[in-house]
DRENSEKE-341996 format. One record per residue (C-alpha): x, y, z; residue in one letter; residue number from 1. Coordinates in Angstrom, 3 decimals. Each point is the difference from the previous one (the first is absolute). Example, Ala and Ser with C-alpha at 12.3 -4.5 7.8 and 13.67 -1.06 7.14 Angstrom:
2
NODE         u         v         w  rest   nr
NODE    12.300    -4.500     7.800     A    1
NODE     1.370     3.440    -0.660     S    2
REM end
This chain:
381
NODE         u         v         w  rest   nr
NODE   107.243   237.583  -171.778     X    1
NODE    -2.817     1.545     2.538     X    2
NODE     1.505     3.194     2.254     X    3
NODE    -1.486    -0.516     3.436     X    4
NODE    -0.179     2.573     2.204     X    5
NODE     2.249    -1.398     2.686     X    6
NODE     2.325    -2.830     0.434     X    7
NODE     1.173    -0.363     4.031     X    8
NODE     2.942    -2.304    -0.001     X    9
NODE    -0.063    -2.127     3.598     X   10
NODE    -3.223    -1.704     1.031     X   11
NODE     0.748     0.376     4.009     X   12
NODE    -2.186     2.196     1.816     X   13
NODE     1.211     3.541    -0.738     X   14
NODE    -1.076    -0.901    -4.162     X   15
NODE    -2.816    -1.700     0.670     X   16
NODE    -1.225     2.503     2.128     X   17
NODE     0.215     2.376    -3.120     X   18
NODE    -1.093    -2.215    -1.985     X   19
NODE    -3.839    -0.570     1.716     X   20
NODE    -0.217     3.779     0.229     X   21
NODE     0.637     0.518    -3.768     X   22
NODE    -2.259    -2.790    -1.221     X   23
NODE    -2.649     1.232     2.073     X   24
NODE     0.507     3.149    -1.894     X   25
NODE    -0.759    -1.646    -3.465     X   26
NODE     3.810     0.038    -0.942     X   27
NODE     1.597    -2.403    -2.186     X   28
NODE     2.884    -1.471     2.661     X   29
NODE     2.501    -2.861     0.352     X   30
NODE     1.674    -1.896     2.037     X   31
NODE     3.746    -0.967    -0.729     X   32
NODE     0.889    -2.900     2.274     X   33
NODE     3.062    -1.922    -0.328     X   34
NODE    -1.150    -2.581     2.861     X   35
NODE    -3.511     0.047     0.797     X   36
NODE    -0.232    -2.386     3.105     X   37
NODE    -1.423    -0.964     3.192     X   38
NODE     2.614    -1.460     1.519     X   39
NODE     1.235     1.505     3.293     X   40
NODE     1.299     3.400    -0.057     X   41
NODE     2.233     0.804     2.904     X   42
NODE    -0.987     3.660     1.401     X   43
NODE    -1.182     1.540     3.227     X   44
NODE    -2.949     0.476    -1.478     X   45
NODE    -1.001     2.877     2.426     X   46
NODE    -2.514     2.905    -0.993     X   47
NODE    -2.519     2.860     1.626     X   48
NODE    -3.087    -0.942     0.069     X   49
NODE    -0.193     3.889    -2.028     X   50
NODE     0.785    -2.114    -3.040     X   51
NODE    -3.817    -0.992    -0.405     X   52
NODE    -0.937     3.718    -0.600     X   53
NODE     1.876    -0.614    -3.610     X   54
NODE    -2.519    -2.789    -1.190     X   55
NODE    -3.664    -0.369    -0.218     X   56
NODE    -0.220    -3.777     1.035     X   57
NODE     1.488    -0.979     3.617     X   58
NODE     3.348    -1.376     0.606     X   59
NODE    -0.783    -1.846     3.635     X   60
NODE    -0.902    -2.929    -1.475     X   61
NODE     3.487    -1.028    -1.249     X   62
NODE     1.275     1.474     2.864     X   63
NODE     1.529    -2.136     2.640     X   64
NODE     0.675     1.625     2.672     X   65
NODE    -1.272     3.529     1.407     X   66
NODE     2.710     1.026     2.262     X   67
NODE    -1.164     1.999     3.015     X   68
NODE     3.096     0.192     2.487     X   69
NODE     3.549     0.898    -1.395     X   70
NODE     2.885    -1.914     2.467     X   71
NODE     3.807     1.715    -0.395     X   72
NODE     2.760    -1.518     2.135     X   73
NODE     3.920    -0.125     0.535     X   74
NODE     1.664    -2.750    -0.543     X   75
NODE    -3.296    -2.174     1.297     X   76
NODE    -0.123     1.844     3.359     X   77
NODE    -0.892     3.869     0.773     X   78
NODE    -4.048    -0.646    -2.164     X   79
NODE    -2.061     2.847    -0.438     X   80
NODE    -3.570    -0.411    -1.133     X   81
NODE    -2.000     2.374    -1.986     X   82
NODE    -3.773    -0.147    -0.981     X   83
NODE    -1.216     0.793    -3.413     X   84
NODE    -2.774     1.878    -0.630     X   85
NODE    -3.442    -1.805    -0.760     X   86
NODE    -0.733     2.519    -2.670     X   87
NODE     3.011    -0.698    -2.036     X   88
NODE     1.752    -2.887     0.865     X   89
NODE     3.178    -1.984    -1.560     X   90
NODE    -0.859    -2.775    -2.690     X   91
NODE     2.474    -3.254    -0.336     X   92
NODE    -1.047    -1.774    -3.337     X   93
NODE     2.128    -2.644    -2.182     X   94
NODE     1.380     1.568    -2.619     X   95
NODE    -0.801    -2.465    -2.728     X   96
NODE    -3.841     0.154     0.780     X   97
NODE     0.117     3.717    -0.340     X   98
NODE     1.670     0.511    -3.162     X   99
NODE    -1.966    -3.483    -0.875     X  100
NODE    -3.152     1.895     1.274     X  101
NODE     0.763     3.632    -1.662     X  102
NODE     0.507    -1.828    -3.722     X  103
NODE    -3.185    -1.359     0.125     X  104
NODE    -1.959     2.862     0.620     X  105
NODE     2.121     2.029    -3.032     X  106
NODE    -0.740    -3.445    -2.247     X  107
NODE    -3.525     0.332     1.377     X  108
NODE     0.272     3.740    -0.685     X  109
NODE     0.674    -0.848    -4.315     X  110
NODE     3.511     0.108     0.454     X  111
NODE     2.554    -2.330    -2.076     X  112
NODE     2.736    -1.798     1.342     X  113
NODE     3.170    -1.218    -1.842     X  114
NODE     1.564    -2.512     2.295     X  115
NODE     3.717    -1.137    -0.750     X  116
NODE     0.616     3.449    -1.309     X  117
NODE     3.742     0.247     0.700     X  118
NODE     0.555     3.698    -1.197     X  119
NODE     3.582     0.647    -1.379     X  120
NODE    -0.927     3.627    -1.859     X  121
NODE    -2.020     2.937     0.440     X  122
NODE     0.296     2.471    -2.833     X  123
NODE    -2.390     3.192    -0.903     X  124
NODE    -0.547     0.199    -3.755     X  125
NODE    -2.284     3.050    -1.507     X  126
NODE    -1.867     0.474     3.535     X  127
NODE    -0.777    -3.772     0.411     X  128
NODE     1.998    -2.428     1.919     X  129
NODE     1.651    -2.806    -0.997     X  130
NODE     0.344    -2.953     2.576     X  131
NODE     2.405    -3.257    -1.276     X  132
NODE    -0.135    -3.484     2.563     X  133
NODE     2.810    -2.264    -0.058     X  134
NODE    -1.841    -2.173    -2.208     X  135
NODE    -0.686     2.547    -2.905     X  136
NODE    -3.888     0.881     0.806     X  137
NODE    -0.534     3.276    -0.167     X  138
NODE    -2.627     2.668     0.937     X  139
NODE    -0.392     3.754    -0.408     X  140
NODE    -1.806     1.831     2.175     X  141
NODE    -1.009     4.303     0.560     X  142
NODE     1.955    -0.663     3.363     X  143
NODE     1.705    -1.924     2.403     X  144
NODE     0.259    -0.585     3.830     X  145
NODE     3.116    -1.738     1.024     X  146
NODE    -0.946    -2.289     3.214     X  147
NODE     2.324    -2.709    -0.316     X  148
NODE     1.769     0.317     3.913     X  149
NODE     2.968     0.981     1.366     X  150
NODE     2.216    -1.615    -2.804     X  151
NODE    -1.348     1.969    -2.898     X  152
NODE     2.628     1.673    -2.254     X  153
NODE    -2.431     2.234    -1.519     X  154
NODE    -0.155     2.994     2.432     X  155
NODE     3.974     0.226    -1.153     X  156
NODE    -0.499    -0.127    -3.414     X  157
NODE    -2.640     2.205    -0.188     X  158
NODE     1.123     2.611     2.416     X  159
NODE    -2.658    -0.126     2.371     X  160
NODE     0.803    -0.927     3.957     X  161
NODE     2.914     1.246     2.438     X  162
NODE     2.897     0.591    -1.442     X  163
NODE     1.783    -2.322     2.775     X  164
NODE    -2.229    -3.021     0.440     X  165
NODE     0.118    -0.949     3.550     X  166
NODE    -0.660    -3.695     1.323     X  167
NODE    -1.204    -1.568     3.181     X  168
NODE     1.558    -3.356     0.157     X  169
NODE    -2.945    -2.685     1.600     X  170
NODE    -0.550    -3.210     0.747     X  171
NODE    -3.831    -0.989    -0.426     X  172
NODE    -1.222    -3.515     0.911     X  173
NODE    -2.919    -2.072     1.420     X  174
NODE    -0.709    -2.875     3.099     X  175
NODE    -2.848    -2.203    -0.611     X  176
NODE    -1.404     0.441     3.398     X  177
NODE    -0.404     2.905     2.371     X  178
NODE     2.218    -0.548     2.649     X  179
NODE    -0.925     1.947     3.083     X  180
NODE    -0.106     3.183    -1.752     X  181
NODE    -3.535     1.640     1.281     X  182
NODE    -2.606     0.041    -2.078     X  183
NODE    -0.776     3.540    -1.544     X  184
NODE     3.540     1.392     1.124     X  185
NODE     2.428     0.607    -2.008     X  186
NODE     4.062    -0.016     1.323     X  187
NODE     3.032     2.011    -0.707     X  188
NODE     3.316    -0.762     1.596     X  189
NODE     2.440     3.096    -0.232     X  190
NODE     2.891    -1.517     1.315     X  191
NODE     1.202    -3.088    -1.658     X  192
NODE     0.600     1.507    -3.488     X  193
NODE     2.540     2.846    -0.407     X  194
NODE    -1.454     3.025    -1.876     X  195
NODE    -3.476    -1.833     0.007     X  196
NODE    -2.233    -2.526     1.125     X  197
NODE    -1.812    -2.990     0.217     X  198
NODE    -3.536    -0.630    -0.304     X  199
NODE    -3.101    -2.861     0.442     X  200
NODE    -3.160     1.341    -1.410     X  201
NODE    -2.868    -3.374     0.945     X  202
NODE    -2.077    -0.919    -2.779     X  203
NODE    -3.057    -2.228     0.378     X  204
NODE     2.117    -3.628     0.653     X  205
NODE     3.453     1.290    -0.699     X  206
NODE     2.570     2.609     0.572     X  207
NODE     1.933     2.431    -2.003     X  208
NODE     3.709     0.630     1.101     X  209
NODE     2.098     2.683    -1.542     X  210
NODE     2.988     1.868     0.562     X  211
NODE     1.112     3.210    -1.372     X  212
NODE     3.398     2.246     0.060     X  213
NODE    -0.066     3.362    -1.230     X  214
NODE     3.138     1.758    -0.093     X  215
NODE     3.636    -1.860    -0.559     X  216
NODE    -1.835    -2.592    -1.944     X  217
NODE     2.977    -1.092    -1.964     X  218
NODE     0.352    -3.327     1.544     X  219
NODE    -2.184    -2.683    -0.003     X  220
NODE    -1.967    -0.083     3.368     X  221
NODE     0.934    -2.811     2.711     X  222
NODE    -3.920    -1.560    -0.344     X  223
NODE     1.009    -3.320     2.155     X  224
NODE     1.685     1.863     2.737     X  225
NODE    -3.224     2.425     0.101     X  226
NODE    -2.246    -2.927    -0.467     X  227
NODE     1.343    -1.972     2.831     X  228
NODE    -0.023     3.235     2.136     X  229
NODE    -3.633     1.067    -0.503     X  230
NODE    -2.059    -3.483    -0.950     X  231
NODE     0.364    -1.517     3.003     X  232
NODE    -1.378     3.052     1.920     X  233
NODE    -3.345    -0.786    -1.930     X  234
NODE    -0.175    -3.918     0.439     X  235
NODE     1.845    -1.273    -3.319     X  236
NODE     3.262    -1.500    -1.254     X  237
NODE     1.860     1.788    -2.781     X  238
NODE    -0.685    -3.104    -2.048     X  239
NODE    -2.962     0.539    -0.531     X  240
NODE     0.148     3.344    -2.279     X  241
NODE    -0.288    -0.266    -3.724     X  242
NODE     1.102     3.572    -1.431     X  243
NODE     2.127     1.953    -1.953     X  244
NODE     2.235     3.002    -0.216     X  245
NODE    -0.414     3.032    -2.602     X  246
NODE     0.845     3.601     0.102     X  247
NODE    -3.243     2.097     0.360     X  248
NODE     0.243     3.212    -1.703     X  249
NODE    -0.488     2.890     2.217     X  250
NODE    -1.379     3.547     0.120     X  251
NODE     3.042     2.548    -0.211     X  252
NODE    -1.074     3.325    -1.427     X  253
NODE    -2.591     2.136    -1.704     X  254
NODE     0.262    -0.805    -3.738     X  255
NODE    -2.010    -0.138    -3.403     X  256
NODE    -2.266    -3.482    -0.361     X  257
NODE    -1.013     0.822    -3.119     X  258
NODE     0.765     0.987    -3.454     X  259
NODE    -2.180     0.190    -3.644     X  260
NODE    -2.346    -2.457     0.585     X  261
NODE     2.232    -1.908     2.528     X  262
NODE     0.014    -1.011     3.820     X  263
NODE     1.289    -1.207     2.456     X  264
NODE    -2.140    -1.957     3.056     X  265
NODE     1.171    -2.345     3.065     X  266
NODE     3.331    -1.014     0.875     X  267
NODE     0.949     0.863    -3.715     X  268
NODE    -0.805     3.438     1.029     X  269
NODE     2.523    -0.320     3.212     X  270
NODE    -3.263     0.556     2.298     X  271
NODE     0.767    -2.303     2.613     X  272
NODE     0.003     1.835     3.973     X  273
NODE     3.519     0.449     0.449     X  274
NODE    -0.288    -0.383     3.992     X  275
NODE    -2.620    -3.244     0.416     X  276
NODE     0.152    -1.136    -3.553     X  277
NODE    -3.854    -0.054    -1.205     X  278
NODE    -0.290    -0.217    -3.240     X  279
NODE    -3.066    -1.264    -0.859     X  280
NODE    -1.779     2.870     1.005     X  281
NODE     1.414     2.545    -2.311     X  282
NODE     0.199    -3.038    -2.595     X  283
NODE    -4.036     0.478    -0.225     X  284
NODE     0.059     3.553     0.443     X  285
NODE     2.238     0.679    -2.614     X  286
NODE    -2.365    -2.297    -2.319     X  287
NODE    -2.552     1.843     0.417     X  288
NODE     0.954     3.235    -0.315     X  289
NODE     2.091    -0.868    -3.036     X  290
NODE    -3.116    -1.520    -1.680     X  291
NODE    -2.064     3.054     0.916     X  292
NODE     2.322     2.478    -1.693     X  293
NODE     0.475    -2.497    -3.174     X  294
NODE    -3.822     0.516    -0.096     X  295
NODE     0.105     3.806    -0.029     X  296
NODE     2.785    -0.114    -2.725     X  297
NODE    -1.727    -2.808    -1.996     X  298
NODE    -2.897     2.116     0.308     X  299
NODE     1.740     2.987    -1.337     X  300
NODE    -0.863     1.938     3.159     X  301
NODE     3.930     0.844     0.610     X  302
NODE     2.855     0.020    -1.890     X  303
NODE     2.525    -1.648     1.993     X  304
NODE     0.329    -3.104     2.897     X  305
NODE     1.711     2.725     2.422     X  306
NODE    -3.041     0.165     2.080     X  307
NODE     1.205    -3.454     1.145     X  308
NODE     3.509     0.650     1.099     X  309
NODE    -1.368     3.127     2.164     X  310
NODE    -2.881    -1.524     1.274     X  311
NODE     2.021    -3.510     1.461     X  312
NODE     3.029     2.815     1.171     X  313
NODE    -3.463     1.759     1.975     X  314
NODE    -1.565    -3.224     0.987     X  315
NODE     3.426    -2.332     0.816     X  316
NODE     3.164     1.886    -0.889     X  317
NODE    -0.454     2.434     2.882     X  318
NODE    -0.490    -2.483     2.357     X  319
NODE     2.797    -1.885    -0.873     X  320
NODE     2.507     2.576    -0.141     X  321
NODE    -0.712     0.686     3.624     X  322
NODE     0.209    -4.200     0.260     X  323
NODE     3.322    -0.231    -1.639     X  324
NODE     1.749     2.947     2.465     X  325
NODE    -2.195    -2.528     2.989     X  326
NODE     2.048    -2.899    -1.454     X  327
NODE     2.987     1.540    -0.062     X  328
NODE     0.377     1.095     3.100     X  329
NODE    -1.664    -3.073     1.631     X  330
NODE     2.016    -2.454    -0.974     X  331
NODE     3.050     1.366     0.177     X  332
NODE    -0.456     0.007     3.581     X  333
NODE    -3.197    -2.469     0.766     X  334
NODE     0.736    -0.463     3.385     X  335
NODE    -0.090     3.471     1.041     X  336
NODE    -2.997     0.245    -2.640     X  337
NODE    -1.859    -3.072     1.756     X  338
NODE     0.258     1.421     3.170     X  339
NODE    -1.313     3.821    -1.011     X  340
NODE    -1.612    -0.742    -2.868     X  341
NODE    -1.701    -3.666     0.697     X  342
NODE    -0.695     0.330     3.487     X  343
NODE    -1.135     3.301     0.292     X  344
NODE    -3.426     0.093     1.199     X  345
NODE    -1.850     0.940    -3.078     X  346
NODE     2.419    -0.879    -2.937     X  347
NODE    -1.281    -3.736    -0.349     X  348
NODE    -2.991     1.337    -0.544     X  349
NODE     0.848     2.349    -2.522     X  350
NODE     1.957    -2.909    -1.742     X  351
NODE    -3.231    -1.742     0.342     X  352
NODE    -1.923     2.937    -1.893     X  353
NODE     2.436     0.397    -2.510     X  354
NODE    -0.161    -3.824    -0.913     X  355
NODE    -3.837     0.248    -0.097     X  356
NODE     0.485     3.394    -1.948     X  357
NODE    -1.658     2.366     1.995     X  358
NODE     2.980     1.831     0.732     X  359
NODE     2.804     0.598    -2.310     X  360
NODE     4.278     0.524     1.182     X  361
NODE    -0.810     3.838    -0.988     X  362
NODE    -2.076     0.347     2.652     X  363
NODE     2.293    -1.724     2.809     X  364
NODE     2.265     2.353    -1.213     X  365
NODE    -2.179     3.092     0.552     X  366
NODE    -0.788    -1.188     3.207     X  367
NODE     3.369    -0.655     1.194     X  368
NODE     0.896     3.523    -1.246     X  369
NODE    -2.717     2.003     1.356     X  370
NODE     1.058    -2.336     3.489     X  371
NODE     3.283     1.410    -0.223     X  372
NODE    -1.352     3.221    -1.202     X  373
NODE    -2.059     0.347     3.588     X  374
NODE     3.294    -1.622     2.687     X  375
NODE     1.722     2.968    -1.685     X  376
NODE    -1.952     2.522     0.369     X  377
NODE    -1.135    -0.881     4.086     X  378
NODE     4.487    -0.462     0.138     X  379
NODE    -0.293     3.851    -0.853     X  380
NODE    -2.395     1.194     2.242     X  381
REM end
């Protein structure tokens, strides 16, 4: 049997993100896909435009919408309007075209693809890695990048991850029409959904709809009563949403994403923005930086993948963990937080920036700081 030099199991866009990027670097790479398709794939399917500066060739063209106001409102009253940036606006893209889009430029790249690859085992034998499907194929490879979602059991087994995984639980659907949502405008509704919200990102001749609760998440979330609360607000019926539920894995904690010649990228990684929920953002971020680093140590430029775990704590952890304390406190109390937070006269904009990812939730929190930092000190004097 041939050792490649890495097998990514999950062909969504986090792996095949990696997978491009180590192609294009002569390495022997495969795809392990237990349901390559282009059928629908419920998702939000929001990104920063700051995305394209991890690829060569451009991304607008499956794009379908380039989102250049940001709406927030509570409870379909109280709207606040924010613009976007030119320089660095918000991307709304299906989510099946993208990862659809992505695979072809790693096939295009020399990469392999094994599709109804159900993996059931991942063993390390002698330095090489053993990888079993359901169906008794197997393939060994110099390392692996796990990429297969939210669901993956492998982070457990192999150590790797938080500790406590943590779970958003969402609702992610689609209208076949685009109601009287504006064009290029994105909404969130803050006050429908406890410890959450709702969402309608446009796309070119449709609409994505989500919901999303983030901290007592233990029971299911009441989508009709939401639904019938926030649809009509935008010129549609309830009826006409076809969508699912899943639990989104979350961000919640600094912790290692990688081990001998193993990684973690995407929502296996727990990535996801603990306070808005992007995910596909670090999904591609995480891809790449994972496939530079498996260069390096293919290379035999470093010994270890560790680079990787410190560089996405620099580059997203950071962030986050100022996101996650945001999210706490938020929507525990999201009236108050609406009020202070929302409608204060520059935070939708900096929600705006930190969707297009000009400004990360570390550097709110500086400026909030040094804002309290300066009321203090004229109180003294």
């Amino acid at each position: 049997m041939t050792v490649i030099d890495v097998a990514i199991i999950g062909g969504g866009a986090s792996g095949t993100c990696a997978a491009y990027h180590l192609a294009t670097k002569g390495k022997n790479v495969c795809i392990l896909e237990k349901n390559i398709s282009s059928l629908e794939r419920t998702c939000s399917g929001g990104m920063s435009a700051a995305v394209q500066n991890l690829f060569p060739f451009k991304l607008l063209p499956i794009v379908d919408e380039v989102i250049t106001n940001v709406e927030f409102s509570w409870c379909n009253t109280d709207k606040v309007v924010a613009e976007l940036s030119g320089s660095s606006p918000f991307w709304i893209v299906k989510r099946e075209k993208l990862d659809s889009f992505l695979l072809d430029q790693a096939l295009n790249s020399s990469c392999n693809l094994l599709s109804t690859f159900n993996v059931v085992d991942i063993k390390k034998i002698s330095n090489i890695w053993q990888i079993t499907a359901l169906d008794g194929r197997q393939i060994e490879a110099k390392a692996v990048v796990i990429a297969d979602g939210s669901q993956s059991p492998w982070p457990k087994t192999f150590n790797l991850g938080p500790n406590q995984q943590k779970f958003a639980s969402t609702f992610s659907g689609r209208i076949k029409r685009k109601g009287n949502l504006r064009g290029e405008t994105a909404r969130f509704e803050f006050g429908l959904v406890k410890n959450g919200f709702a969402w309608a990102f446009p796309l070119s001749n449709e609409v994505n709809i989500g919901i999303g609760t983030f901290l007592d998440n233990k029971n299911s979330i009441p989508v009709n009563e939401i639904l019938e609360s926030f649809l009509p607000d935008l010129g549609f019926d309830p009826s006409e949403v076809i969508g699912r539920e899943k639990k989104l894995r979350i961000w919640n904690g600094h912790y290692k994403l990688n081990g001998e010649g193993i990684l973690l990228i995407g929502d296996a990684a727990s990535l996801c923005d603990p306070f808005l929920a992007e995910g596909l953002r670090p999904a591609l971020i995480s891809g790449f930086e994972a496939a530079k680093n498996l260069i390096y140590w293919l290379d035999g430029e470093v010994n270890s993948l560790d680079a990787y775990t410190k560089t996405m704590q620099r580059n997203w952890g950071n962030s986050m963990a100022w996101g996650k304390r945001i999210s706490q406190v938020f929507y525990r109390f999201p009236k108050v937080g609406y009020q202070l937070g929302v409608k204060r006269r520059t935070a939708p904009k900096r929600i705006a920036q930190i969707l297009s990812g000009e400004m990360s939730y570390e550097d709110i929190a500086k400026r909030v700081i040094k804002r309290l930092l300066l009321q203090n000190q004229s109180s003294k004097s």
